[in-house]
MARTILUM-593012 format. One line per 2 residues: their letters; for each residue z, y, x of C-alpha. Coordinates in steps of 0.02 Angstrom, whole numbers, plus 32768, in hexadecimal, padded with zeros to 4 digits. Layout:
BEGIN
A = Z Y X; ...
//
This chain:
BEGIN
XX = CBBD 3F85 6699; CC2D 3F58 6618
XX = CCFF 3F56 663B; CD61 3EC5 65E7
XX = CE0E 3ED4 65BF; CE9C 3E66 65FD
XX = CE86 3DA8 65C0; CEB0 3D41 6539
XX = CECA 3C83 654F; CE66 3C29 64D2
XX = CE7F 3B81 6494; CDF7 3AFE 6467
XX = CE32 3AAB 63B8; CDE5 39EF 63AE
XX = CE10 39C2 6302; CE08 3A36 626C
XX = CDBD 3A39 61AC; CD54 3AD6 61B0
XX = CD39 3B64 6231; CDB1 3BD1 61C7
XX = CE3A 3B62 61FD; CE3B 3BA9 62BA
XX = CEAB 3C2C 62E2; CE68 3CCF 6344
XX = CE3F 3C9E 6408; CE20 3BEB 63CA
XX = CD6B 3B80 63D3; CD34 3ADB 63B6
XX = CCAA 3A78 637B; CC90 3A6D 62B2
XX = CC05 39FD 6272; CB9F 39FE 6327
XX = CBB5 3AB7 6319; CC1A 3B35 639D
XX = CC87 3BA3 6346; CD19 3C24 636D
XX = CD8F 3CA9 6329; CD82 3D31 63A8
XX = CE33 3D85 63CE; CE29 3E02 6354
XX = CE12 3D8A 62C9; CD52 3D75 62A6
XX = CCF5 3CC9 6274; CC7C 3CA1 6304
XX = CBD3 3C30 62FB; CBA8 3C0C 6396
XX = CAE7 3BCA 6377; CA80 3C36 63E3
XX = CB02 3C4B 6470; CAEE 3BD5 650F
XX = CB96 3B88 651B; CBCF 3B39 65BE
XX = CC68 3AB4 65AC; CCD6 3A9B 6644
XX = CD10 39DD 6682; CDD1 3A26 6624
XX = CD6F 3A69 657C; CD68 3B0D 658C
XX = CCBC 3B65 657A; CC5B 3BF6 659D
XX = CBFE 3C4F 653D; CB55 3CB0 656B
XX = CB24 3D30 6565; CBA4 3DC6 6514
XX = CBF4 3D9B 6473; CBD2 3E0B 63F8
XX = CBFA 3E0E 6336; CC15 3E7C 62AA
XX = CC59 3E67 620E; CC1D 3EE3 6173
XX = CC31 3EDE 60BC; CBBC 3F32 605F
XX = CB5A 3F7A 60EB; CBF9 3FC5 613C
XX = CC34 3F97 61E3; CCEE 3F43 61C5
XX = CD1B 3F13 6276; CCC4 3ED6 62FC
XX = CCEB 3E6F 63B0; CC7B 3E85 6467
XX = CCB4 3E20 64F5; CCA9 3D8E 6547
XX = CCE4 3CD5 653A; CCEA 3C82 6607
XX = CD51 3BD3 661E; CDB3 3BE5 6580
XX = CDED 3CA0 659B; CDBB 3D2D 6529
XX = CD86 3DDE 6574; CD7F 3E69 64EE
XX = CCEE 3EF5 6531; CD57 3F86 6548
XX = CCB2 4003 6560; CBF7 4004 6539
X = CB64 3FBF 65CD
//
């Protein structure tokens, strides 16, 4: 089983230009579209993700969170965790 770290409190943006515009721990809707900068910084698309929006706009998001980011092949940084009613969970081990 996987360990998550202690929480960060995310915040659900309603009304921004482009997903680049969100600051980490943020998410919102751009152009019908879920996206998200996780906490340490990383554009998120959510397509492919089932996202679950509670009655105060938070969501969750199913299953794990994973994403990567590499330049030329090479891994650069990377986030594992989990997004539940608005609060971010950073995977502290592997499954």
């Amino acid at each position: 089983m996987t360990d998550l770290a202690p929480e960060i409190i995310g915040r659900r943006v309603r009304e921004f230009r482009v997903p680049e515009d969100l600051l980490p721990s943020e998410y919102g809707v751009w152009r019908d579209l879920w996206v998200a900068i996780t906490p340490n910084g990383l554009l998120l698309d959510l397509t492919g993700y089932e996202i679950t929006e509670g009655v105060d706009g938070t969501i969750t998001v199913k299953p794990v969170i994973e994403v990567t980011e590499r330049y030329k092949g090479r891994e650069l940084k990377a986030w594992r965790g989990a997004l539940e009613n608005g609060i971010w969970r950073t995977a502290t081990t592997g499954e």
